[in-house]
C-alpha positions in Angstrom: 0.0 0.0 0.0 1.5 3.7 -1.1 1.3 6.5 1.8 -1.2 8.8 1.4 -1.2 11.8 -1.2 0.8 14.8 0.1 1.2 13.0 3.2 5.1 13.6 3.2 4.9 17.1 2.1 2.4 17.9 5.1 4.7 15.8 7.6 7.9 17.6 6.1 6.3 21.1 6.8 5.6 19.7 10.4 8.7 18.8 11.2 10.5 22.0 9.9 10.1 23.9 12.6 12.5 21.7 14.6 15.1 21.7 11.8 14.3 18.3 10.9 14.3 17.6 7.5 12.8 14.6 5.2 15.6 12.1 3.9 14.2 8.7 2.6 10.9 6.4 2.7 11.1 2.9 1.6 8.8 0.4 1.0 9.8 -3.0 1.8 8.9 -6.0 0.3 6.0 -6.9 2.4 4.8 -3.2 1.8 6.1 -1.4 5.3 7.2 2.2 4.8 10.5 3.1 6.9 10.4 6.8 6.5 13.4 8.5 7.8 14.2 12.4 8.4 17.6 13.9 10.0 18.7 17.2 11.5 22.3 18.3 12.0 23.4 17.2 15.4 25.6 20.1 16.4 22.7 23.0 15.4 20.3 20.8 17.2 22.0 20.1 20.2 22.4 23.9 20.4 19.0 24.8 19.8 17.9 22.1 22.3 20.7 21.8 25.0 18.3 19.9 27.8 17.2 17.3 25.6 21.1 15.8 26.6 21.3 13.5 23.2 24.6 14.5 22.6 25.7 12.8 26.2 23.6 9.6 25.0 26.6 9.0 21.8 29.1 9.6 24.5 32.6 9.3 22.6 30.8 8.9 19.6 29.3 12.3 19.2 28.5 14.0 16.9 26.7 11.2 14.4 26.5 12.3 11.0 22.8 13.3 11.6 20.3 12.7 14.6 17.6 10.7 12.9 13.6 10.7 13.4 11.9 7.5 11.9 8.5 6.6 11.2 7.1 3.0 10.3 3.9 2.1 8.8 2.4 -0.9 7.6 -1.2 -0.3 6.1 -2.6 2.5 7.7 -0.8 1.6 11.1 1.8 3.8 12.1 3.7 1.2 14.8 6.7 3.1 15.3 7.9 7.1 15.8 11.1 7.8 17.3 13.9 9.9 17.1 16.8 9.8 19.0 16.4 8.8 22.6 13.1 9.9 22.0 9.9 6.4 21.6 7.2 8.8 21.0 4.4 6.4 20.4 5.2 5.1 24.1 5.5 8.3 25.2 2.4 9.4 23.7 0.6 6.4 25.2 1.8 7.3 28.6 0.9 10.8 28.3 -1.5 11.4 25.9 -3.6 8.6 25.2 -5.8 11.2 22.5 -2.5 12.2 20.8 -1.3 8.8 20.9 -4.7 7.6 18.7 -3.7 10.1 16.6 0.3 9.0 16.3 -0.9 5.3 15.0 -2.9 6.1 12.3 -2.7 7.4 8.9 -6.7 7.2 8.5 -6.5 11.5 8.2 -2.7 11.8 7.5 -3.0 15.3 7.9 -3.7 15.1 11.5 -1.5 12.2 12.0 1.7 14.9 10.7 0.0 17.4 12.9 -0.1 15.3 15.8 3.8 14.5 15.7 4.8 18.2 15.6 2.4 17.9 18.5 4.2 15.4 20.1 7.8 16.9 19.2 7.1 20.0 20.8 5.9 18.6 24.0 9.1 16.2 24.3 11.2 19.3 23.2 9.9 21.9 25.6 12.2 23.5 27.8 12.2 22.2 31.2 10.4 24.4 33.4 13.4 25.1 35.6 11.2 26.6 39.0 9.3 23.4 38.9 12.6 21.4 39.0 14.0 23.3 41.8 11.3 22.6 44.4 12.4 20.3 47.3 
């Protein structure tokens, strides 16, 4: 099965905000999509200095690019990550709403909406009075 019309181009202008841009989507043989995007480590890092991914390569930062991948089969989306990042866990943790929205490409434009959604949430700067109580 092909992913929906404009789907990439709606996900792609979802993700830009966060730098990340579209690389590759493949279809494997038994007709899963791996869809990949990537953002310069260094710039991201920079931008988004609490999210400590660089500290997760240890002596292996910087990778050539910090990668964000999404895989569908059907209309199923079954796995969003990026980084140290498992959003559709996340999501199903914290938002079981968003998270209904994350697995399915049944309205692909609210499924893109939903992971710049997601992103921003898991990107947000700490709120640093909250984590200086106690």
């Amino acid at each position: 099965m092909d992913l929906p019309d404009e789907y990439l181009d709606v996900l792609t202008d979802e993700l830009a905000p966060f730098g990340i841009e579209f690389s590759s989507a493949e279809s494997d043989p038994d007709g899963q999509w791996q869809i990949r995007f990537e953002v310069e480590p260094e710039s991201f890092v920079h931008r988004y200095p609490w999210t400590d991914i660089d500290t997760s390569y240890g002596d292996a930062w910087p990778p050539e690019a910090l990668e964000l991948w999404i895989r569908v089969e059907g209309r199923d989306v079954f796995e969003i990550t990026f980084e140290v990042y498992d959003v559709l866990l996340w999501a199903q943790a914290e938002s079981p709403e968003l998270a209904g929205r994350l697995g399915t490409l049944d309205d692909p434009e609210d499924q893109a909406a939903a992971v710049g959604q997601a992103l921003a949430e898991l990107l947000r700067q700490p709120d640093r009075d909250y984590d200086n109580l106690g």
